[in-house]
C-alpha positions as CSV (number, residue, x, y, z in Angstrom):
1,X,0.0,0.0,0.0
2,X,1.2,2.8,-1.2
3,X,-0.1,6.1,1.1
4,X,1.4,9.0,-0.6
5,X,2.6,9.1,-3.6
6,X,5.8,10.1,-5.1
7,X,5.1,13.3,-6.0
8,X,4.7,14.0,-2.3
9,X,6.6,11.6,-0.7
10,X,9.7,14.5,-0.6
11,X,7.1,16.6,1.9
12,X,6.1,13.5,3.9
13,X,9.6,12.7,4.6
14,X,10.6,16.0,5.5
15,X,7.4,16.7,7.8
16,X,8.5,12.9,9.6
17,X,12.1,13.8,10.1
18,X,11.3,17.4,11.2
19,X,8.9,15.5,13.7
20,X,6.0,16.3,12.5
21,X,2.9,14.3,11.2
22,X,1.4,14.3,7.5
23,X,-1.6,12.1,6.2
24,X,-1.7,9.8,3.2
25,X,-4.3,7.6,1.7
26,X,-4.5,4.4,0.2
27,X,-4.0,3.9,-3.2
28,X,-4.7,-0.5,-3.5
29,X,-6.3,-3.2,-1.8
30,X,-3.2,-5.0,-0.5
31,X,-4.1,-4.4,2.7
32,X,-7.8,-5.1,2.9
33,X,-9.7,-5.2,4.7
34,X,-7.8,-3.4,7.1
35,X,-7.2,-0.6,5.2
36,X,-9.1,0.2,2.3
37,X,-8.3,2.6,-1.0
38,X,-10.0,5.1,0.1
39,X,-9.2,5.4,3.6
40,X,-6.5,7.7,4.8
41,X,-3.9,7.3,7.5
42,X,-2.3,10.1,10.1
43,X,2.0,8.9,9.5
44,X,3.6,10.1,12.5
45,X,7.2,9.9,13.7
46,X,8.0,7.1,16.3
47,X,11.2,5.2,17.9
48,X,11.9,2.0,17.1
49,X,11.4,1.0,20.5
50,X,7.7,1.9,20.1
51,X,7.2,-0.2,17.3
52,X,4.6,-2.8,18.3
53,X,3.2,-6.8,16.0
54,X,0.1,-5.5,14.7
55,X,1.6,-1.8,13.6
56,X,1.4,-0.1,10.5
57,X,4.6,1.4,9.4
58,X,5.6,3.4,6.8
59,X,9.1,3.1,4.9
60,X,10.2,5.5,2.1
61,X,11.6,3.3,-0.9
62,X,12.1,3.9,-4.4
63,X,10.7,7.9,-4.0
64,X,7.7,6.5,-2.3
65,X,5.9,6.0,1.2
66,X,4.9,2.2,1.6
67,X,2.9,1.5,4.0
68,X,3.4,-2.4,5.7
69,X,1.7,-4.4,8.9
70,X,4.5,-5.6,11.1
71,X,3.9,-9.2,11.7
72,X,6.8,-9.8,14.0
73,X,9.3,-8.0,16.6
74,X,12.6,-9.6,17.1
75,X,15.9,-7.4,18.8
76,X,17.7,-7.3,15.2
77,X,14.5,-6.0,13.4
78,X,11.3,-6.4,11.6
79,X,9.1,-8.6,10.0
80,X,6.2,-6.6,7.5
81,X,3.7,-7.9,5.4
């Protein structure tokens, strides 16, 4: 799922590292039916200490905001799905 697209992922990133929250909506059904096109999500900044199974977190690859469910917590990372 793709939240904001790469046209504004540049802003989002820069709102997220400045500490500050942006919202983004989703653009596929990947996610369903927990999270639907045309629902929109509030991105905010967090530690990775914070980061709870169950989550959604969002990753900036390839010029874009990706949105993932983390499935598992381990002490060397992150499993998404």
């Amino acid at each position: 799922m793709k939240p904001v697209g790469a046209n504004h992922a540049v802003v989002a990133v820069s709102l997220l590292r400045d500490g500050m929250a942006c919202w983004g909506g989703g653009v596929s059904w990947s996610m369903a039916p927990f999270v639907r096109p045309s629902d929109r999500l509030l991105i905010q900044p967090i530690g990775p200490r914070e980061i709870r199974r169950g989550d959604l977190v969002a990753v900036h690859r390839d010029g874009e905001i990706v949105v993932h469910r983390v499935v598992a917590c381990q002490t060397n990372g992150y499993w998404t799905k």
